[in-house]
C-alpha positions in Angstrom: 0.0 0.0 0.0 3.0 2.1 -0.5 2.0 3.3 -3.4 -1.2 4.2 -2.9 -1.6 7.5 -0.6 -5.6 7.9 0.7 -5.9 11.4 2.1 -9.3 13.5 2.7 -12.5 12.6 3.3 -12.6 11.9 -0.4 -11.0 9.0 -0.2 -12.5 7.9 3.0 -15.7 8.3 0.7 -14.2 5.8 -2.0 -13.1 3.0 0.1 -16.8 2.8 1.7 -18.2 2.4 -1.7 -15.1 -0.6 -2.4 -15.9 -1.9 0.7 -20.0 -1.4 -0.2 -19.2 -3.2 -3.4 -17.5 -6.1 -2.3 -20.2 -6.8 0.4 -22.5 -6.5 -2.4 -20.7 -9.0 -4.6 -20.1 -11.6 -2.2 -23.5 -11.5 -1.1 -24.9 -11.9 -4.7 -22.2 -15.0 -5.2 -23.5 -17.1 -2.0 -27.1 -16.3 -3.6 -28.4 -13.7 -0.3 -30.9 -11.0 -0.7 -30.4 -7.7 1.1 -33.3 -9.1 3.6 -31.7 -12.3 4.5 -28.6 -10.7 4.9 -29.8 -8.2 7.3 -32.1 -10.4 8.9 -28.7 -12.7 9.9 -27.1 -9.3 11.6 -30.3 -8.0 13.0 -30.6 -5.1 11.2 -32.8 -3.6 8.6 -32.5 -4.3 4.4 -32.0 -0.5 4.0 -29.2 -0.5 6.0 -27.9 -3.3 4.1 -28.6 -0.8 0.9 -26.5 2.0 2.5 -23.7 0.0 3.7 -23.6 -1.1 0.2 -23.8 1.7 -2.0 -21.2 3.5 0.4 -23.9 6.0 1.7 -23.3 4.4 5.2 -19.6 3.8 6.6 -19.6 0.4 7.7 -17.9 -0.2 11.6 -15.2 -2.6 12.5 -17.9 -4.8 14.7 -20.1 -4.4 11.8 -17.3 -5.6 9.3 -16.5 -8.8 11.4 -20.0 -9.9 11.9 -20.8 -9.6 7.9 -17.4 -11.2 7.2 -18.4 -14.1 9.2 -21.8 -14.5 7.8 -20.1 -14.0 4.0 -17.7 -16.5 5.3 -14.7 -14.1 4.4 -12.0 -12.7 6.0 -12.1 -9.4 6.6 -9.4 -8.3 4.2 -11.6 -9.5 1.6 -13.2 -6.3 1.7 -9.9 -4.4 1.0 -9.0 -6.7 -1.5 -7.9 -4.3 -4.3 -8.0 -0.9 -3.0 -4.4 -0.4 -3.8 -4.3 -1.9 -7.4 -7.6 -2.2 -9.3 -9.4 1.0 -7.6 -10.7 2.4 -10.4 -12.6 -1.1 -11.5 -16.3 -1.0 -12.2 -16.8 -4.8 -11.9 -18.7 -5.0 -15.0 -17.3 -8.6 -15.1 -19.2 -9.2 -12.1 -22.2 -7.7 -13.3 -22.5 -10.3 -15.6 -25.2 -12.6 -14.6 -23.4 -15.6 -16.3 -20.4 -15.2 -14.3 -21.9 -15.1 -11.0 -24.1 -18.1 -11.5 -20.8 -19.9 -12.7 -19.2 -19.0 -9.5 -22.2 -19.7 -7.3 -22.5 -23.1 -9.3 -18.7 -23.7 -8.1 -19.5 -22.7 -4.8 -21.9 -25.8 -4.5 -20.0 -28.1 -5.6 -19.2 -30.3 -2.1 -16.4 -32.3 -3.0 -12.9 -30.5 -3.2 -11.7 -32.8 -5.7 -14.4 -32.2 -8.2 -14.8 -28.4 -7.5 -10.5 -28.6 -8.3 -11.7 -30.5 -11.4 -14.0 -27.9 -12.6 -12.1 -24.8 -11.6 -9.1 -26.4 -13.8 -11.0 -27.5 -16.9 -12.5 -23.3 -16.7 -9.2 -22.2 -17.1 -7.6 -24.6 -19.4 -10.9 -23.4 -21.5 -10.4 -20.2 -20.8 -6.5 -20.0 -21.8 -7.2 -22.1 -24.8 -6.5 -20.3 -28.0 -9.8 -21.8 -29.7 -11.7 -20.1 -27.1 -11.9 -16.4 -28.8 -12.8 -18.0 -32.2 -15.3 -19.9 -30.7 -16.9 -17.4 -29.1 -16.9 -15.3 -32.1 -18.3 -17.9 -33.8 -21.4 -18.3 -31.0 -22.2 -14.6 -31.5 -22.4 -14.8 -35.3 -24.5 -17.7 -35.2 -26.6 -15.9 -32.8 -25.8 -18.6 -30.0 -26.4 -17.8 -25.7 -25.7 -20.2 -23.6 -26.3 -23.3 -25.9 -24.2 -23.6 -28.9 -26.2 -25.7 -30.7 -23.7 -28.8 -30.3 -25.5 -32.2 -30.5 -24.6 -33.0 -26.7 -26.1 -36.8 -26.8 -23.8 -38.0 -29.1 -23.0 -41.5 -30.0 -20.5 -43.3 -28.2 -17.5 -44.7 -30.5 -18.1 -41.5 -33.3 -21.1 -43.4 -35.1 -22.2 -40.5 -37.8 -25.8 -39.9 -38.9 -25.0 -39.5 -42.6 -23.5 -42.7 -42.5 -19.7 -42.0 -43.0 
């Protein structure tokens, strides 16, 4: 945090938003509404809203009771302040990508949630992976890409080949 110097009130005024945000995302990614959130620390859904949005600082007692309920440490919170600042999470606004990450949440056994989390990245780092996805979008393609998904064990072909 060297390199990053937070002075004023205006700053003060920016890390209660990050702090907001990331209470927000990791509420959205374990699948809690603002109610059930605030029901679980006794306090009302607006304050929830405010804590969120940064209209409302959020206190050190306040921080550790919603870090254990989130099931984070508290340094989640902070996570980023001093590099990505300026991010606007539009990657987490994604819909797809949270219920990808909620899905991997679910998933009980370490092993297969290892598994999962590894066969997303190779995907992800593959170089086919831009051109396919190019590809979906032409072809007008959302979450199904129109691949034949029940097919034939030992590459039996329809058209006879």
């Amino acid at each position: 945090m060297d390199d990053v110097r937070f002075k004023g009130a205006r700053h003060a005024a920016r890390i209660d938003h990050h702090v907001g945000d990331r209470i927000r995302r990791r509420r959205t990614i374990l699948g809690y509404t603002q109610e059930q959130l605030a029901d679980a620390l006794d306090i009302s859904y607006q304050q929830i809203q405010k804590y969120e949005t940064g209209a409302n600082r959020v206190s050190a007692g306040r921080l550790f009771q919603i870090s254990q309920r989130l099931e984070v440490p508290i340094s989640f919170f902070f996570d980023g302040l001093g590099i990505d600042f300026g991010d606007d999470g539009s990657a987490w606004a994604n819909r797809a990508t949270i219920e990808t990450v909620r899905s991997l949440h679910q998933i009980q056994d370490p092993a297969l949630r290892t598994a999962v989390l590894g066969l997303l990245k190779a995907l992800a780092a593959s170089p086919e992976t831009d051109q396919s996805q190019a590809g979906l979008k032409e072809n007008g393609a959302g979450y199904g890409n129109g691949v034949n998904t029940h097919a034939r064990a030992g590459g039996d072909r329809d058209d006879g080949r």
